[in-house]
C-alpha positions as CSV (number, residue, x, y, z in Angstrom):
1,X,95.1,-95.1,-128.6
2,X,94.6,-92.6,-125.9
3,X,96.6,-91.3,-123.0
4,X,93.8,-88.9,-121.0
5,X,92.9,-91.4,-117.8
6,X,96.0,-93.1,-117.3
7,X,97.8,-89.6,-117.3
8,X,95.5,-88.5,-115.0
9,X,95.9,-92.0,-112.7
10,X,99.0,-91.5,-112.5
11,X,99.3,-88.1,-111.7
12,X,96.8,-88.0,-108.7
13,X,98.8,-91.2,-107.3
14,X,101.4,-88.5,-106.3
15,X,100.0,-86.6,-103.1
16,X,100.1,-82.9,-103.2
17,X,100.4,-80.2,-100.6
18,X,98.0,-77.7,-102.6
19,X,99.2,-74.4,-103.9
20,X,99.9,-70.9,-102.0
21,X,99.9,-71.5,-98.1
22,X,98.7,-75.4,-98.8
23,X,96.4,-77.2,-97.5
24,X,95.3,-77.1,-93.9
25,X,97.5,-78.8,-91.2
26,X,100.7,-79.1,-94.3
27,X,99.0,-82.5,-95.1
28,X,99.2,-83.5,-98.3
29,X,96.5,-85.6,-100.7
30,X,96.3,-87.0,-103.8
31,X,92.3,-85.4,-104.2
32,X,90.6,-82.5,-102.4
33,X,87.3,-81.1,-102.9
34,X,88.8,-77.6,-102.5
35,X,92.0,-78.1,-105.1
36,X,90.9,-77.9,-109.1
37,X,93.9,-80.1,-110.2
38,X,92.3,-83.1,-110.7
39,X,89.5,-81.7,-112.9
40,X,92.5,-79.7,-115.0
41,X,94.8,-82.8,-115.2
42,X,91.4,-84.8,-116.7
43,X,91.1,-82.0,-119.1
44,X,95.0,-81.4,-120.3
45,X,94.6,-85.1,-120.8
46,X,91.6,-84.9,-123.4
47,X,93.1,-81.8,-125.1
48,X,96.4,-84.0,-125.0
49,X,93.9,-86.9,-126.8
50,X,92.6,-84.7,-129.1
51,X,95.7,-82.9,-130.6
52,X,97.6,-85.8,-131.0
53,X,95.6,-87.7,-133.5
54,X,94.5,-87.1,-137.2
55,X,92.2,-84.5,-137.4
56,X,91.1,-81.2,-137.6
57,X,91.9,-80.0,-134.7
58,X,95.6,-80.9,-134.9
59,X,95.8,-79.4,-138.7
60,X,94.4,-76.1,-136.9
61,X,96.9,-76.0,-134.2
62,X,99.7,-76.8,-137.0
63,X,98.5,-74.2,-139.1
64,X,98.5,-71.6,-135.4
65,X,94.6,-71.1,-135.6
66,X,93.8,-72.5,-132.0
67,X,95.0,-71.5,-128.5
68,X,93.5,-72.7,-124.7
69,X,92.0,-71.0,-121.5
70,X,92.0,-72.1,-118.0
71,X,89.6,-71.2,-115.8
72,X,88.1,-69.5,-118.8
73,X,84.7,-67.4,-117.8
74,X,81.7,-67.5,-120.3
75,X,78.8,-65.4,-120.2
76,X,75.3,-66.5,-120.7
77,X,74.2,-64.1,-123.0
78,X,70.3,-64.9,-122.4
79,X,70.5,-64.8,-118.3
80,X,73.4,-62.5,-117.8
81,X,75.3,-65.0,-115.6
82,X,79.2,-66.2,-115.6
83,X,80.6,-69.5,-115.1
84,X,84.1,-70.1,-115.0
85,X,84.9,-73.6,-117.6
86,X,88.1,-75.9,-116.9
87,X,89.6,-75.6,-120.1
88,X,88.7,-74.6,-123.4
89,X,89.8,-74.2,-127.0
90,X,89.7,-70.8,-128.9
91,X,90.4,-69.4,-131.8
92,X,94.2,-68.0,-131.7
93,X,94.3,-63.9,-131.9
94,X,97.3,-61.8,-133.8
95,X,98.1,-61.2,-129.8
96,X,97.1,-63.4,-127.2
97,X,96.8,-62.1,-123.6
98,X,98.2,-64.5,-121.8
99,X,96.0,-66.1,-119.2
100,X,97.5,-66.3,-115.4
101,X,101.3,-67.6,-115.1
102,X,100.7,-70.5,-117.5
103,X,101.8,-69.0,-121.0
104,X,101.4,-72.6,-122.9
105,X,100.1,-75.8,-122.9
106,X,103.7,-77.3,-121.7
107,X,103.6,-75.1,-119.0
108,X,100.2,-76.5,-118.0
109,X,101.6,-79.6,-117.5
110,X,104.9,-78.3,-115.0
111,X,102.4,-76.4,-113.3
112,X,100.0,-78.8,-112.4
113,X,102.9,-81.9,-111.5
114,X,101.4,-83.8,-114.8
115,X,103.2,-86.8,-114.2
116,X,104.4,-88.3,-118.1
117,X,105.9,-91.5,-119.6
118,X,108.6,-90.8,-121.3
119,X,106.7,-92.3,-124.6
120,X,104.2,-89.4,-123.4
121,X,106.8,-86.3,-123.4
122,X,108.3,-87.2,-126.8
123,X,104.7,-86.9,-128.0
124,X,104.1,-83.9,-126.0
125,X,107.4,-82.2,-127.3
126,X,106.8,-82.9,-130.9
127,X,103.4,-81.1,-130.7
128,X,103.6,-77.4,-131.6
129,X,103.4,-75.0,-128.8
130,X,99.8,-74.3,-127.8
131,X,99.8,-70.6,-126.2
132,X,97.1,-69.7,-123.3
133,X,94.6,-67.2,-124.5
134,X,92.5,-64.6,-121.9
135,X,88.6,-64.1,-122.2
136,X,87.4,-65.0,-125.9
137,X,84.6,-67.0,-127.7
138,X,85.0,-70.5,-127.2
139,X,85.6,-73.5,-130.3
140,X,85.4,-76.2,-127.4
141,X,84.4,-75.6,-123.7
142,X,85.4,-78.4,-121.4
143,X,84.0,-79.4,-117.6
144,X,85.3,-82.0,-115.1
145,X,83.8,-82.6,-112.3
146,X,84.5,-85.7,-109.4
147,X,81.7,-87.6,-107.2
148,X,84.9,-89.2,-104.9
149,X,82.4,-89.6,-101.9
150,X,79.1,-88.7,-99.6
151,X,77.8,-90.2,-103.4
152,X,74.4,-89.0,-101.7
153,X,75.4,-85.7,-102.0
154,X,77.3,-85.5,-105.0
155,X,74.3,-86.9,-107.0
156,X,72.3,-83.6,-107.3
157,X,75.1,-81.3,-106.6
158,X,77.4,-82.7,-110.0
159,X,74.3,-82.8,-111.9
160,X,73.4,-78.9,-110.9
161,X,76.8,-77.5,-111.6
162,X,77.5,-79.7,-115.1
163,X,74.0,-78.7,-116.3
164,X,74.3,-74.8,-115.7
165,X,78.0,-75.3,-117.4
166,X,76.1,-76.6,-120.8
167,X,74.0,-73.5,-120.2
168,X,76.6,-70.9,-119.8
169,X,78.5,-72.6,-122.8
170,X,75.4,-72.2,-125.1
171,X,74.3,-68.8,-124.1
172,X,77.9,-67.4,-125.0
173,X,77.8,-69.1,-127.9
174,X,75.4,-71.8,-130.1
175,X,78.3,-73.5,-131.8
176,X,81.0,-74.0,-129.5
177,X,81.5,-78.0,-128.2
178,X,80.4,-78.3,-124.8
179,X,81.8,-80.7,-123.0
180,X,81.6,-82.6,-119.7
181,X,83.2,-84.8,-117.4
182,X,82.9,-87.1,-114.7
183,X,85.1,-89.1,-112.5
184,X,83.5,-91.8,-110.1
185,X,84.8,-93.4,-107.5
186,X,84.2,-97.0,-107.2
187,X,87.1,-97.6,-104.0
188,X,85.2,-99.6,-101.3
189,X,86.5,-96.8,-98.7
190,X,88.0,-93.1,-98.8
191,X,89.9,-90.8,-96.8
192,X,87.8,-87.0,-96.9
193,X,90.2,-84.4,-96.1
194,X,87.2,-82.3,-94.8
195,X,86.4,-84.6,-92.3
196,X,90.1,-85.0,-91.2
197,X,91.4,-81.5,-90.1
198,X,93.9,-82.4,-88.8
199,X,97.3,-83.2,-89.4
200,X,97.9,-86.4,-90.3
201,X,100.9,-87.9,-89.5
202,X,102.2,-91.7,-87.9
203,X,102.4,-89.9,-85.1
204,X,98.7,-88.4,-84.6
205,X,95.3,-90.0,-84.4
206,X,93.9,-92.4,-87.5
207,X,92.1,-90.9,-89.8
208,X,88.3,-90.7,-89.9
209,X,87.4,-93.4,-93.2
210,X,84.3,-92.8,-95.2
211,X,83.2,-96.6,-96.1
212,X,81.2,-97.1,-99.1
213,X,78.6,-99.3,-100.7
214,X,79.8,-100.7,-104.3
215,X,79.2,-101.0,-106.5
216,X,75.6,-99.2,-105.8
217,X,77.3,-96.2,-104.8
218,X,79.2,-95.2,-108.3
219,X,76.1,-97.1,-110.5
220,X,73.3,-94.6,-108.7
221,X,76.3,-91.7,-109.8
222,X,76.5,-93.3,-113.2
223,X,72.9,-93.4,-113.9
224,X,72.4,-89.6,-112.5
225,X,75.1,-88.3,-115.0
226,X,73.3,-90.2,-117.5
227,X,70.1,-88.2,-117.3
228,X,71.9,-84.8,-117.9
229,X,70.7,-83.5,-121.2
230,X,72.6,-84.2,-124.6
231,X,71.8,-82.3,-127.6
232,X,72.7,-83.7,-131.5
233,X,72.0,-80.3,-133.1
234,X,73.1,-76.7,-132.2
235,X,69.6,-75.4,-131.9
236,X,69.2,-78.2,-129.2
237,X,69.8,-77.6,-125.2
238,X,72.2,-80.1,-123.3
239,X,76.2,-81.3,-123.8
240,X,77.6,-82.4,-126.9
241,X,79.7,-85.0,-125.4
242,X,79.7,-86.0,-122.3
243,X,82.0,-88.7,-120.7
244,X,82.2,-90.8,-117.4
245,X,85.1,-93.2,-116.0
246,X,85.7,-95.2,-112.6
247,X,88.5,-94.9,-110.7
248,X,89.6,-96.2,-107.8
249,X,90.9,-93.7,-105.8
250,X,91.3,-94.4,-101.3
251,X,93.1,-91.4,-101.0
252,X,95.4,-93.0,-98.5
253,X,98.3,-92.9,-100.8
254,X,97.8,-96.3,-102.7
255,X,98.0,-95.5,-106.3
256,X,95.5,-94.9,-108.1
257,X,93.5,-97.0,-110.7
258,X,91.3,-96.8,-113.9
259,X,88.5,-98.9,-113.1
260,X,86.9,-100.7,-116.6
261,X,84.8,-103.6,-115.5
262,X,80.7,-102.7,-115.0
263,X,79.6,-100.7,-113.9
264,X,82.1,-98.5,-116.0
265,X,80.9,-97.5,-119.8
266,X,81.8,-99.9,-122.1
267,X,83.5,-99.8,-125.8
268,X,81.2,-98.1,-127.9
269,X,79.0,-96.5,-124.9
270,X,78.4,-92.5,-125.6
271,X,79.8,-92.3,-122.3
272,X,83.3,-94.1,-122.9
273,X,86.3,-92.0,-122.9
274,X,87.5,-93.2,-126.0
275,X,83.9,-92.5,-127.5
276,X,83.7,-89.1,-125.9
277,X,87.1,-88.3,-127.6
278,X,85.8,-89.2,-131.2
279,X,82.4,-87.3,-130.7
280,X,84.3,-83.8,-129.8
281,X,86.5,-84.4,-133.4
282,X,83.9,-85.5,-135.4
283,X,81.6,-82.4,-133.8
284,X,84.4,-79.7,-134.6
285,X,85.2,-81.3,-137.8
286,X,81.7,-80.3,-139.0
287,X,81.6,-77.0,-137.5
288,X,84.6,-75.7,-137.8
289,X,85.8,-76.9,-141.0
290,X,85.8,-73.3,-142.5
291,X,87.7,-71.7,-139.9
């Protein structure tokens, strides 16, 4: 069984004002291009995923071999050029340096308004304390990216930035498991807070609606994440797992959904969560087994 989507459903159901100063006009959204936390609640949920079953990764963290980044920066070592990764999974120092405010993977959860089951937080508290690590060499690198609407221009864009993630992940470092992402929306209509600014209230105008063509508009998404490169051997170029689900997201403050019917991958698809979770523990069972 895995947790990771609903977790992340559920979460970005609850509109959020965005941190600092906020977002523009004090509106608040459940998704916005400019915020990260959807793509670092998609990620907490796979680590959540992957430490909670029986494997090597969750004998590592037992035994306090493994810690986690945010935001974590790898350097391509061929081309000289950073890219900052969602989340990975390192290999725990004598003395970690912590990274930001967040000091452990409980904390992650507080600071990003993870919103938990309570089946979900007895899990979570049984699990040993994770701490966050600074700038080291990478066991797993994980990306997350969204393609919520303008589909036309979140085709090439998604693809660009995913593909020069697999790049930085594999020029830091041949062995680490790179991973990547996607969330598609499949919601006949959505709410862009870029083309609302404004704020957004009973009382003011009706917001601007971006209305969209599904199930074309997510399948031409699917099949361009599809055609990102995938490697079954380090000495390969491209992702070792990659993974792609449909949600249905409005933004209007209707909850949101886990979409499984087709277009979405499929049981047993390379590209279903539950298979992308089982590739990354198989991979770093057979790399990392002497660690």
């Amino acid at each position: 069984m895995t947790y990771g989507l609903q977790i992340l459903a559920r979460s970005i159901s609850v509109a959020n004002k965005g941190s600092g100063s906020g977002f523009a006009h004090g509106n608040s959204w459940q998704y916005h291009p400019r915020s990260d936390r959807h793509s670092k609640i998609l990620c907490w949920g796979i680590l959540f995923d992957l430490i909670i079953r029986d494997n090597l990764i969750s004998r590592h963290l037992h035994q306090q071999k493994i810690s986690f980044g945010i935001n974590h920066t790898m350097r391509d070592f061929a081309n000289d050029r950073a890219k900052d990764l969602d989340l990975v999974v390192c290999r725990r120092m004598p003395a970690e340096k912590m990274n930001g405010n967040i000091s452990n993977f409980r904390e992650m959860a507080q600071a990003y308004d993870i919103v938990l089951t309570t089946e979900e937080k007895a899990i979570l508290h049984k699990i040993p304390e994770i701490p966050s690590t600074g700038v080291q060499t990478a066991l797993i690198a994980l990306e997350a990216k969204a393609a919520m609407t303008e589909f036309g221009k979140a085709r090439p864009r998604i693809y660009d930035e995913l593909n020069s993630s697999q790049v930085a992940i594999r020029g830091d470092t041949q062995s680490a498991i790179a991973a990547g992402f996607v969330l598609v929306n499949i919601a006949n209509s959505f709410i862009s807070p870029l083309k609302n600014p404004w704020e957004l209230s009973p009382l003011s105008r009706p917001p601007i609606v971006n209305v969209h063509k599904q199930p074309n508009n997510a399948g031409n998404m699917i099949e361009k994440i599809r055609q990102l490169p995938r490697r079954s051997s380090i000495h390969d170029q491209g992702f070792d797992a990659l993974g792609l689900a449909l949600i249905r997201c409005e933004n209007n403050g209707a909850p949101v959904e886990i979409y499984s019917s087709d277009p979405s991958p499929q049981v047993g698809d390379a590209f279903h969560y539950d298979n992308f979770i089982e590739r990354i523990e198989t991979l770093y069972s057979s790399r990392f087994a002497a660690l």
